[in-house]
MARTOR-240915 format. One line per field, with one value per residue (C-alpha): x, y, z. Coordinates in steps of 0.5 Angstrom, whole numbers. Layout:
<rs>
c1 c(X_...)
c2 c(Y_...)
c3 c(Z_...)
</rs>
This chain:
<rs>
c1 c(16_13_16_13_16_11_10_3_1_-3_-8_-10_-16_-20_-22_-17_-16_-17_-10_-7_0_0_-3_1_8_5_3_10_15_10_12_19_20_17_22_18_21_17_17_12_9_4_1_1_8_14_14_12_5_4_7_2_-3_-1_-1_-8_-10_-10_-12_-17_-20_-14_-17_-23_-25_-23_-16_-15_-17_-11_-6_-8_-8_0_1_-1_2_9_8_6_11_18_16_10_12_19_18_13_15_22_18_16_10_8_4_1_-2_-7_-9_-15_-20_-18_-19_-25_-29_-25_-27_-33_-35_-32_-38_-35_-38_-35_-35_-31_-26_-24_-25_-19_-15_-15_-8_-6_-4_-11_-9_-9_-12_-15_-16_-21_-21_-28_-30_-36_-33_-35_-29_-25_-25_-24_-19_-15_-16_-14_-8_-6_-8_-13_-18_-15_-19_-20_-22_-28_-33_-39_-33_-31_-38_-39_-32_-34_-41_-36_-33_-38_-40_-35_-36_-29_-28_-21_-23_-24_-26_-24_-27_-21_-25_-23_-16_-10_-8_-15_-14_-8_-9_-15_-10_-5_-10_-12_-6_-6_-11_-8_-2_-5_-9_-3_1)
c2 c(29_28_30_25_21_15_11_11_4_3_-3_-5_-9_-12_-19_-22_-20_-12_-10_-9_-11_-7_0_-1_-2_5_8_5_9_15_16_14_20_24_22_17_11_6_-1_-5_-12_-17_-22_-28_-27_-32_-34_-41_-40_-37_-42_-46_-42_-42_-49_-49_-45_-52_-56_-51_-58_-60_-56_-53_-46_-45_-49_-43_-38_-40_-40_-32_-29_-34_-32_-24_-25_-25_-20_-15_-17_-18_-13_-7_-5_-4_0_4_6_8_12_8_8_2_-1_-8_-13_-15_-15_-16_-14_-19_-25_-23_-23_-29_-33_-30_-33_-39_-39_-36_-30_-23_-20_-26_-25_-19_-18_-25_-19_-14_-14_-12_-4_-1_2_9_9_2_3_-2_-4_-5_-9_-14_-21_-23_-18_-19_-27_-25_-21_-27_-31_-27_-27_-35_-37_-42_-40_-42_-45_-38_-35_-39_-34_-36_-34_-28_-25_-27_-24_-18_-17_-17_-13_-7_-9_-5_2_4_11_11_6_9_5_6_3_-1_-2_4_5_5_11_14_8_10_19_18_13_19_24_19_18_27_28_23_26_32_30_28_34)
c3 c(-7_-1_6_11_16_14_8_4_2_-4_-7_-13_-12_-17_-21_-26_-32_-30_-31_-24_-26_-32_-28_-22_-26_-29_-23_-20_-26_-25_-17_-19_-24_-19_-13_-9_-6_-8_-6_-11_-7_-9_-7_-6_-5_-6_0_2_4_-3_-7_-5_-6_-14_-12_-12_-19_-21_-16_-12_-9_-7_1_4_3_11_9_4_7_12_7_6_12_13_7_9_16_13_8_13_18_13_7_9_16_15_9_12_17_13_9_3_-2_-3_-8_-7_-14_-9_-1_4_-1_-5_0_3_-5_-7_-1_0_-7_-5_1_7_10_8_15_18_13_14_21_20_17_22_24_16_16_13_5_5_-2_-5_-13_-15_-22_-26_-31_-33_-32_-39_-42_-36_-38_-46_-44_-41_-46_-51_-48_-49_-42_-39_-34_-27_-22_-19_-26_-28_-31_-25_-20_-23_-23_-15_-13_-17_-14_-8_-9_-12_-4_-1_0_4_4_1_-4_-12_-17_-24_-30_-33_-40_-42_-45_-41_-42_-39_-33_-31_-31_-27_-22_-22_-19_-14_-11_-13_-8_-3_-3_-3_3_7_6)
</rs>
């Protein structure tokens, strides 16, 4: 178990179909069995903003690409404000389904400029490690068909392919990317020493 007087935050990022609930919730009883307070977070949140976001799976037209994005940052504004910040600043681990690199490769391939967006995000805590799951969009969409559900507005084969190119674009430091076509158990220990080098470097 860590000694720090702050919490860590961490990021599952990646197009849907990748496995970032299943991985976090992994990552999340790991961290537990080792002592670790952790808080497990995802947006869009419960929140107002984030319903009407869920709202838009099936009815994107319904607003503007610049309409959209303002429902992210509220949604992210208050997430910030009411769940993160308190609990790192108590310490916590925190592990978010989702956070600004997401918004910035979703809205990007809805044809807003990348940089703009995320320069939009700036007042949300920087993620200590960023575990960005890849896989090609055709697997990715099979794999969500698999499971019995209908592509969602945001999870049309086009569209995953311009979020992932997104995503292959950011180069952040404390970003790792995982190859989330291999089995479960293989994405998982690789997520685990990540957060081993993390943890290590926070020390």
């Amino acid at each position: 178990m860590r000694n720090l007087r702050t919490g860590l935050l961490v990021a599952f990022e990646g197009i849907d179909g990748t496995g970032k609930s299943t991985q976090l919730r992994l990552l999340e009883d790991w961290l537990r069995a080792q002592g670790e307070n952790v808080l497990a977070t995802r947006e869009p949140t419960d929140g107002a903003y984030g319903r009407r976001i869920r709202e838009l799976y099936v009815n994107r037209a319904s607003c503007t690409p610049e309409e959209e994005l303002e429902l992210f940052i509220q949604d992210r504004k208050e997430h910030v404000r009411e769940v993160i910040r308190p609990a790192l600043a108590a310490g916590r681990v925190v592990l978010t389904d989702r956070y600004y690199y997401s918004t910035a490769a979703y809205q990007g391939a809805n044809g807003l400029d990348v940089q703009a967006v995320l320069d939009r995000n700036r007042f949300a805590p920087r993620p200590d490690l960023v575990i960005l799951l890849t896989m090609p969009p055709e697997l990715s969409a099979q794999r969500i068909s698999s499971r019995g559900e209908q592509l969602n507005a945001f999870e049309q084969l086009d569209a995953l392919r311009r979020v992932s190119a997104l995503f292959a674009s950011f180069a952040d430091p404390w970003l790792y990317r995982i190859d989330a076509s291999q089995p479960a158990a293989s994405v998982q220990e690789q997520i685990r020493n990540a957060w081993r080098g993390l943890s290590c470097s926070e020390d």
